[in-house]
C-alpha positions in Angstrom: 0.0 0.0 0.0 3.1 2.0 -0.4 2.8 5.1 -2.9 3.8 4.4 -6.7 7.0 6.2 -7.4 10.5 5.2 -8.1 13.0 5.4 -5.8 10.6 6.4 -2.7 10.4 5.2 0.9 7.2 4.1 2.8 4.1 6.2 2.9 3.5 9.2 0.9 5.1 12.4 -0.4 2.6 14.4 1.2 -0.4 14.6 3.6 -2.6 15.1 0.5 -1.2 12.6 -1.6 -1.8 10.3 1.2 -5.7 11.1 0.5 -5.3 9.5 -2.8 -4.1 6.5 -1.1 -5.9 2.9 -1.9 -9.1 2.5 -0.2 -8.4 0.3 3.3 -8.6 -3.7 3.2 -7.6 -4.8 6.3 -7.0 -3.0 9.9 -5.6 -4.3 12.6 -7.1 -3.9 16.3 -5.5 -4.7 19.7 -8.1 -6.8 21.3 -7.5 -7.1 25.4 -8.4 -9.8 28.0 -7.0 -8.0 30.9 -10.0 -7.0 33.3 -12.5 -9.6 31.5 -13.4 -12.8 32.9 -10.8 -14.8 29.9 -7.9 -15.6 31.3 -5.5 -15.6 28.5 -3.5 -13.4 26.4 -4.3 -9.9 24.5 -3.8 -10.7 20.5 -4.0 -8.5 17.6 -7.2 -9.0 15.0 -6.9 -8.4 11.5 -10.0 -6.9 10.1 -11.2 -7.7 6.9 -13.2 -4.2 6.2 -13.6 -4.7 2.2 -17.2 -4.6 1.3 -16.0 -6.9 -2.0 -14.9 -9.1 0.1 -16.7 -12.2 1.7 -15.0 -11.9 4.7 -16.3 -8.5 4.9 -16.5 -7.5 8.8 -14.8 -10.6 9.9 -11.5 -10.8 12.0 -9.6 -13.0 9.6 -6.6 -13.6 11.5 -5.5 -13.6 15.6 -2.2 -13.4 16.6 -2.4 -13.8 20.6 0.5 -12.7 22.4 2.9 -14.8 24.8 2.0 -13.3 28.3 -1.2 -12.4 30.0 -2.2 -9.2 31.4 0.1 -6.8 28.8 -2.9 -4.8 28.1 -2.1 -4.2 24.7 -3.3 -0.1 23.9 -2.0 2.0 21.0 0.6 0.8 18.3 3.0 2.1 15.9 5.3 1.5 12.9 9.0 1.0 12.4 8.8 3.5 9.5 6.5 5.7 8.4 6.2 8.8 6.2 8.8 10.4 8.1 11.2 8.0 5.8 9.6 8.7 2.4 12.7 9.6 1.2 14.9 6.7 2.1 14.0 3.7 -0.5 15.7 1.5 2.0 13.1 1.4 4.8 10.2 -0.7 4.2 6.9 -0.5 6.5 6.9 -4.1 7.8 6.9 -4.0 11.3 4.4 -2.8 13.7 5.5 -1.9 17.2 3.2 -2.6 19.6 3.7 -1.5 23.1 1.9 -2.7 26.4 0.4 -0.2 28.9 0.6 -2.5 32.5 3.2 -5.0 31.4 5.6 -2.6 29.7 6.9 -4.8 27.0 7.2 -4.0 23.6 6.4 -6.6 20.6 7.2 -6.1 17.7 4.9 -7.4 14.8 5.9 -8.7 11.7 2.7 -7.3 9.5 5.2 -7.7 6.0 5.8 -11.0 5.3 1.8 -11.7 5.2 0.3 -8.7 6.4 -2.8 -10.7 6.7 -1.5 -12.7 9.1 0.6 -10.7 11.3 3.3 -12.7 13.3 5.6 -11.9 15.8 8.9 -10.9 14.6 10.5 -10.0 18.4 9.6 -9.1 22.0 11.5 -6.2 23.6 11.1 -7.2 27.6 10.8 -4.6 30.4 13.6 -5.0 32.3 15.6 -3.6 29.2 13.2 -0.5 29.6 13.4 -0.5 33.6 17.2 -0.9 34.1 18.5 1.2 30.7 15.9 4.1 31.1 14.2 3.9 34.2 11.3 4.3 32.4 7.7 2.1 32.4 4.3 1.6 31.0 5.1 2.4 27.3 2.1 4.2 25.3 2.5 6.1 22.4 5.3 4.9 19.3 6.2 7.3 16.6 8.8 6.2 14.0 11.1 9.1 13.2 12.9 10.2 9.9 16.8 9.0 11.6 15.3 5.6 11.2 14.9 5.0 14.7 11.2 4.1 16.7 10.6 6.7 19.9 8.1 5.5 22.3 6.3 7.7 25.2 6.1 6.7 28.8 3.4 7.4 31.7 5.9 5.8 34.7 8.5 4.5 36.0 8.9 0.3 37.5 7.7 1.5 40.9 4.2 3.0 39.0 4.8 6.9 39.9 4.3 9.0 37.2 7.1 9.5 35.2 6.7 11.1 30.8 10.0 9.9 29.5 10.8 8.5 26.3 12.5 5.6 25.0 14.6 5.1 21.7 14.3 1.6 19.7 16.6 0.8 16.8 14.5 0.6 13.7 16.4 -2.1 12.3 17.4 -5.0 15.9 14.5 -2.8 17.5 17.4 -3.5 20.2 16.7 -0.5 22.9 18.9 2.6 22.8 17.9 4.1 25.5 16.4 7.9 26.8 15.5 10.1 24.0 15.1 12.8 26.8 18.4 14.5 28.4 19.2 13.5 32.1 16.7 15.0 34.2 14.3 16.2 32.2 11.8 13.4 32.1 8.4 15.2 32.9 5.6 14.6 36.5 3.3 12.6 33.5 3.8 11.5 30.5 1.1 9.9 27.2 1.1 11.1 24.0 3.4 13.2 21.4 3.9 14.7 18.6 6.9 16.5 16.8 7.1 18.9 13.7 11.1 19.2 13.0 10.2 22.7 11.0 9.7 24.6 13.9 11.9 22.2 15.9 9.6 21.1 18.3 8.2 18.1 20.1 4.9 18.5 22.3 3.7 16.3 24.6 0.5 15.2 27.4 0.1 13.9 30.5 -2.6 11.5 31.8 -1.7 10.1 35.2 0.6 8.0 37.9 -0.3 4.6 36.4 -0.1 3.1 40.2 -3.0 4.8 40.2 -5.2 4.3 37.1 -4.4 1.2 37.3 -7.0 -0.1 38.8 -10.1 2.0 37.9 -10.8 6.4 38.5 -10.9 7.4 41.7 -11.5 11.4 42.1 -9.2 11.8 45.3 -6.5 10.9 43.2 -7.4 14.1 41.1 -7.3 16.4 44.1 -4.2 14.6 45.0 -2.6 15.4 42.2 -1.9 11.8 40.4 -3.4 13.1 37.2 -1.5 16.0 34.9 -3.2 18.9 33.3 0.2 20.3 31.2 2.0 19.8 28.0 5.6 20.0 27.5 7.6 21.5 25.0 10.7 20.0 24.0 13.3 21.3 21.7 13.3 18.4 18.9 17.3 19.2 17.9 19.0 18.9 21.4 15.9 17.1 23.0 15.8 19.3 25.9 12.2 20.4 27.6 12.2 24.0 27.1 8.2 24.9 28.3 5.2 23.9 30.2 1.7 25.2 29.2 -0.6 24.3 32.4 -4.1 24.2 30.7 -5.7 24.7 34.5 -8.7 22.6 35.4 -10.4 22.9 32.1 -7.2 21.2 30.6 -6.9 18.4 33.3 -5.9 15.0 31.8 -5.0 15.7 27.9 -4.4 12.9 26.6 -4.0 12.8 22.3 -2.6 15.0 20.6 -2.5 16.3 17.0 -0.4 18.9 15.4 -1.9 19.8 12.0 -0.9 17.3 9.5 0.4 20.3 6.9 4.9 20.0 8.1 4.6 23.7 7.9 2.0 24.1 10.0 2.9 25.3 13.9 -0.4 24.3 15.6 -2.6 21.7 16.6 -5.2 20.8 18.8 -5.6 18.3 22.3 -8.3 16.9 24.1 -8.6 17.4 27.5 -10.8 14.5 29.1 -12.0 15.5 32.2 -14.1 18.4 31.8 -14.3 17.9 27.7 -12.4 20.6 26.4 -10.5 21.0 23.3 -7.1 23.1 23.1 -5.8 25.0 20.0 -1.8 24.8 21.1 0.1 27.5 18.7 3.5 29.2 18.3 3.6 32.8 19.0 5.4 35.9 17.6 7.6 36.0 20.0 8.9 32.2 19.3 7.3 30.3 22.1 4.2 28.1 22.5 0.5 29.1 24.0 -2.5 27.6 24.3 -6.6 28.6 24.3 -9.6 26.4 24.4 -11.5 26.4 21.4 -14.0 23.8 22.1 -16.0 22.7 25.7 -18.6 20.1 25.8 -21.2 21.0 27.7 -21.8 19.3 31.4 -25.2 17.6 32.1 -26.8 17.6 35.4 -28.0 14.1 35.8 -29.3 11.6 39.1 -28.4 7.7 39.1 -25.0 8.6 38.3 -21.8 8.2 40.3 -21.6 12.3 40.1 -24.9 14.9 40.1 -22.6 16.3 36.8 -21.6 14.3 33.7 -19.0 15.7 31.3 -18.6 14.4 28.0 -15.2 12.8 28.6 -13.1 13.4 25.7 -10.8 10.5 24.6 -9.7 10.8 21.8 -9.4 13.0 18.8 -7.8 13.1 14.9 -7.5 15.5 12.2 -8.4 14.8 8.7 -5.2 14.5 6.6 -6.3 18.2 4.5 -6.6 19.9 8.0 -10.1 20.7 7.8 -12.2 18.3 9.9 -11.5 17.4 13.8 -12.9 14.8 15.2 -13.5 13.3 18.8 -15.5 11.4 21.0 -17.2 11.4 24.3 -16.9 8.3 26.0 -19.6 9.3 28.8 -22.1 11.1 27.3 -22.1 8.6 24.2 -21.4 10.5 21.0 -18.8 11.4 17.8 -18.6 14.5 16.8 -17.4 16.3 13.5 -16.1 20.2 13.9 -15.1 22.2 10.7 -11.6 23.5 11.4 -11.1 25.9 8.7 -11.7 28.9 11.2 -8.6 27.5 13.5 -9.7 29.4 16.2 -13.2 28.8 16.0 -14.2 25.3 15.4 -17.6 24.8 14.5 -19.9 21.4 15.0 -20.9 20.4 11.6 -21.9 16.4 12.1 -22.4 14.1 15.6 -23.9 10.5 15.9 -25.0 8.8 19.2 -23.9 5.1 19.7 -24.3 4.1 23.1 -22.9 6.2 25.8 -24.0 7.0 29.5 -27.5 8.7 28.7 -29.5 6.8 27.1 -33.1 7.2 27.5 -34.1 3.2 28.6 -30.9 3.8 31.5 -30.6 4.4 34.6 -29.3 7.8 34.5 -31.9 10.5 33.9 -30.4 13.8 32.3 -31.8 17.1 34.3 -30.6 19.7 32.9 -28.9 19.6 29.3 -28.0 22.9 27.1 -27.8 20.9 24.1 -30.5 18.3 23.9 -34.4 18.5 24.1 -34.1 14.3 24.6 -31.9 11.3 25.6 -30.6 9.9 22.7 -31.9 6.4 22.4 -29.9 3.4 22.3 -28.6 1.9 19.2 -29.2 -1.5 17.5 -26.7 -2.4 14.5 -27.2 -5.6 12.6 -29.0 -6.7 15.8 -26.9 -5.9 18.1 -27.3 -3.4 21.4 -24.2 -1.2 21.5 -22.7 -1.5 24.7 -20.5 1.2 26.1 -19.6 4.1 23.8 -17.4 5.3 21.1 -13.8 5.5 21.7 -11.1 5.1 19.4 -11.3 6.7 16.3 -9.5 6.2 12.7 -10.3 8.3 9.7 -9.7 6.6 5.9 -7.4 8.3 4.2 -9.8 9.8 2.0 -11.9 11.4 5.1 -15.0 9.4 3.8 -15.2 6.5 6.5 -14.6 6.9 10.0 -14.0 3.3 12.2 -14.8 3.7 15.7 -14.4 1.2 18.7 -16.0 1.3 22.0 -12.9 -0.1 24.5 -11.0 3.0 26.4 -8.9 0.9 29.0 -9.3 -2.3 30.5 -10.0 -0.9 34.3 -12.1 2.2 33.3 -14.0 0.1 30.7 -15.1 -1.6 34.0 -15.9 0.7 36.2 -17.8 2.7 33.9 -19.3 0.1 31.0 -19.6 -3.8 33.3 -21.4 -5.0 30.1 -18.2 -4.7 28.2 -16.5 -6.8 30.1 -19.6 -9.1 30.0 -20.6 -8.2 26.3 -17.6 -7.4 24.7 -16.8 -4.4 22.4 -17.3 -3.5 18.9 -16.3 -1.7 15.7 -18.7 0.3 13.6 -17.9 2.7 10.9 -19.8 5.9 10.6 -19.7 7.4 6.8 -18.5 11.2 6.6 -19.9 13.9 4.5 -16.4 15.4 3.5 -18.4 18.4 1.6 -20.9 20.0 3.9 -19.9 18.0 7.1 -22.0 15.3 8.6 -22.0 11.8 9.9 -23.7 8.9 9.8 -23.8 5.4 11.1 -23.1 2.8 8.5 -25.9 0.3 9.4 -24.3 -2.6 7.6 -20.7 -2.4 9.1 -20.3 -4.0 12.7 -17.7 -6.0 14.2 -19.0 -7.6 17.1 -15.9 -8.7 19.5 -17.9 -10.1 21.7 -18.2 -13.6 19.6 -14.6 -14.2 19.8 -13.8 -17.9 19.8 -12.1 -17.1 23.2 -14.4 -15.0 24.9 -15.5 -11.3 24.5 -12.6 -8.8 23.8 -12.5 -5.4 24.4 -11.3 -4.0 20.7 -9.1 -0.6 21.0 -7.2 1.4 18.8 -7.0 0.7 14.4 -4.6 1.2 12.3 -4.4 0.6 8.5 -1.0 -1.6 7.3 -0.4 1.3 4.6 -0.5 3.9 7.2 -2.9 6.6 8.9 -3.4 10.4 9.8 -2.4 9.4 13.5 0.2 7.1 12.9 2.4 9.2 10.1 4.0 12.7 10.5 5.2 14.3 7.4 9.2 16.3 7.6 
């Protein structure tokens, strides 16, 4: 699924050209076990999302992993865009890291990409005793060849946002990418943009903590961040903090705009639903405003008399004009035009599960944005349990996968009937003109009738590449 041109790396030239990428085939989708009732390993699902095909919305292949309880999250590749230029790097491997066990496997998707095998395990004690470093989370290959991986801890489970450095060839680890000293309170997500020399990165919280479900006391005790860090991409040294306050607290992904040249982006902030615009000033440094805030709904028969929408994650369409993110409580996707980059406006949303729905428990009191509870969602027969989650955008910006796994512990305490039910995968199509979404009726995944057990499906990513996995020099 490489680009056609002679001479030319993995990926594409440009963010646009990526757009006229092949229509996706196959994704592949961490499914977890950790916090269900199996008692056996996390494995990675190829996806068979073809509508030619007569395999169309089946997982084709399962690789299971060799240890239980890794709980398998967010994945990478060993070359990306990044390497467009070099015609000796070839997208084959898949790195994909482990949030609670902190090892790193790598997958060989190249030899048969559609049936993924496993080509090498990095174990944590190289990432403990080299780096004092833990609980790996997001990878990002880079254009020196080399695979960088984020951090939220260190082996005791403090918080601890480091990063580690993987050869891209042995995928032997190097060790720190950060200078002594300089690893951050919390660490998650990142993302660089070598024009402007610049690395940015969030915080989510002390993963002795998460661990095991949300408790608010470890909010007012501070175990959860609320700041990104600014790092100088050259001498990899943190040169800034930008505290987003309690409007910003836990931002978790991150997205620069996908345009090289570009020296902004946007985050979303979890707790209370917001939406940063990070930017580069005049003067050289880095600010931040919110641009976007879900509004709060006053509810009874919930944990909290106040529900916020919980954002958890959030891409960019690869021509920089659509954002999208969803709420994990309150149940919905949404679509904002980002032409205006200060002022994003709504332009499509689509309920599928979520917190609030009308045949629930919880009853909303007082909502600025609805006249009704949404009601719940059948697809293909199926009740959709939980709510959307992950999100990954086609390359064209036409089709828009969604799962409805967060993390193991949360998934939980918030959704039981995951763990019971499993998870799913639905696609929503996009109106790329106007704006607008829409649930494909047809398309469902249903992880729940795994031969196994139920999973709980998470992140997906496409084996030619995707706008969260690649970053353009």
């Amino acid at each position: 699924m490489a680009s056609k041109c002679s001479g030319c790396g993995p990926g594409y030239k440009s963010p646009l050209d990526a757009m006229k990428g092949p229509r996706e085939e196959i994704v592949y989708v961490p499914c977890i076990y950790r916090n269900t009732e199996v008692q056996k390993p996390d494995y990675l699902a190829t996806v068979n999302v073809d509508p030619k095909s007569p395999n169309y919305c089946k997982v084709i292949h399962r690789l299971p992993m060799p240890n239980v309880n890794d709980e398998l999250h967010h994945s990478g590749w060993n070359a990306c865009s990044s390497c467009f230029d070099d015609p000796s790097k070839k997208r084959n491997r898949l790195i994909l890291p482990s949030l609670i066990s902190s090892r790193v496997y790598v997958i060989d998707v190249g030899t048969d990409p559609h049936a993924p095998r496993i080509h090498k395990t990095v174990e944590p004690v190289d990432m403990f005793w080299k780096c004092d470093l833990a609980n790996p989370h997001t990878s990002h290959c880079l254009g020196s060849g080399q695979i960088m991986i984020s951090t939220l801890g260190d082996p005791s489970g403090n918080g601890k946002g480091g990063f580690v450095l993987l050869d891209g060839e042995t995928f032997e680890l190097i060790g720190n990418w950060e200078l002594p000293g300089e690893a951050r309170p919390f660490g998650y997500d990142f993302w660089y943009q070598p024009r402007h020399n610049v690395m940015i990165s969030t915080e989510w919280g002390a993963p002795k903590r998460l661990a095991n479900g949300f408790n608010p006391a470890d909010l007012e005790a501070g175990h959860y961040g609320q700041c990104l860090h600014v790092w100088d991409w050259n001498t990899h040294k943190h040169i800034q903090t930008l505290d987003l306050g309690e409007e910003g607290a836990i931002p978790l992904e991150i997205r620069f705009l996908h345009d090289p040249a570009a020296a902004e982006g946007y985050v979303g902030c979890a707790l209370q639903g917001t939406v940063f615009r990070f930017y580069k000033t005049q003067k050289g440094d880095w600010a931040a405003e919110r641009v976007i805030k879900v509004p709060v709904k006053k509810v009874e028969g919930w944990i909290l008399p106040e529900m916020s929408g919980l954002i958890t994650d959030i891409l960019i369409s690869l021509d920089d004009r659509f954002l999208y993110f969803s709420n994990w409580l309150h149940g919905d996707v949404r679509q904002y035009d980002i032409t205006d980059r200060r002022n994003p406006h709504m332009v499509g949303q689509v309920f599928l599960g979520g917190s609030i729905q009308n045949d629930g428990p919880v009853k909303v009191l007082e909502d600025s944005e609805l006249d009704s509870q949404p009601s719940p969602r059948i697809v293909k027969g199926k009740r959709i349990k939980g709510s959307p989650q992950m999100l990954q955008l086609s390359l064209d910006g036409k089709r828009l996968y969604v799962t409805t796994s967060l993390y193991s512990a949360w998934d939980k305490q918030f959704y039981p009937e995951l763990i019971k039910y499993g998870s799913v995968m639905m696609q929503i199509d996009v109106d790329t003109v106007k704006g607008g979404l829409r649930l494909n009726e047809n398309f469902l995944v249903d992880f729940g009738a795994e031969p196994e057990g139920p999973a709980l499906a998470h992140e997906v990513r496409y084996p030619g590449g995707d706008c969260t996995s690649d970053i353009w020099l």
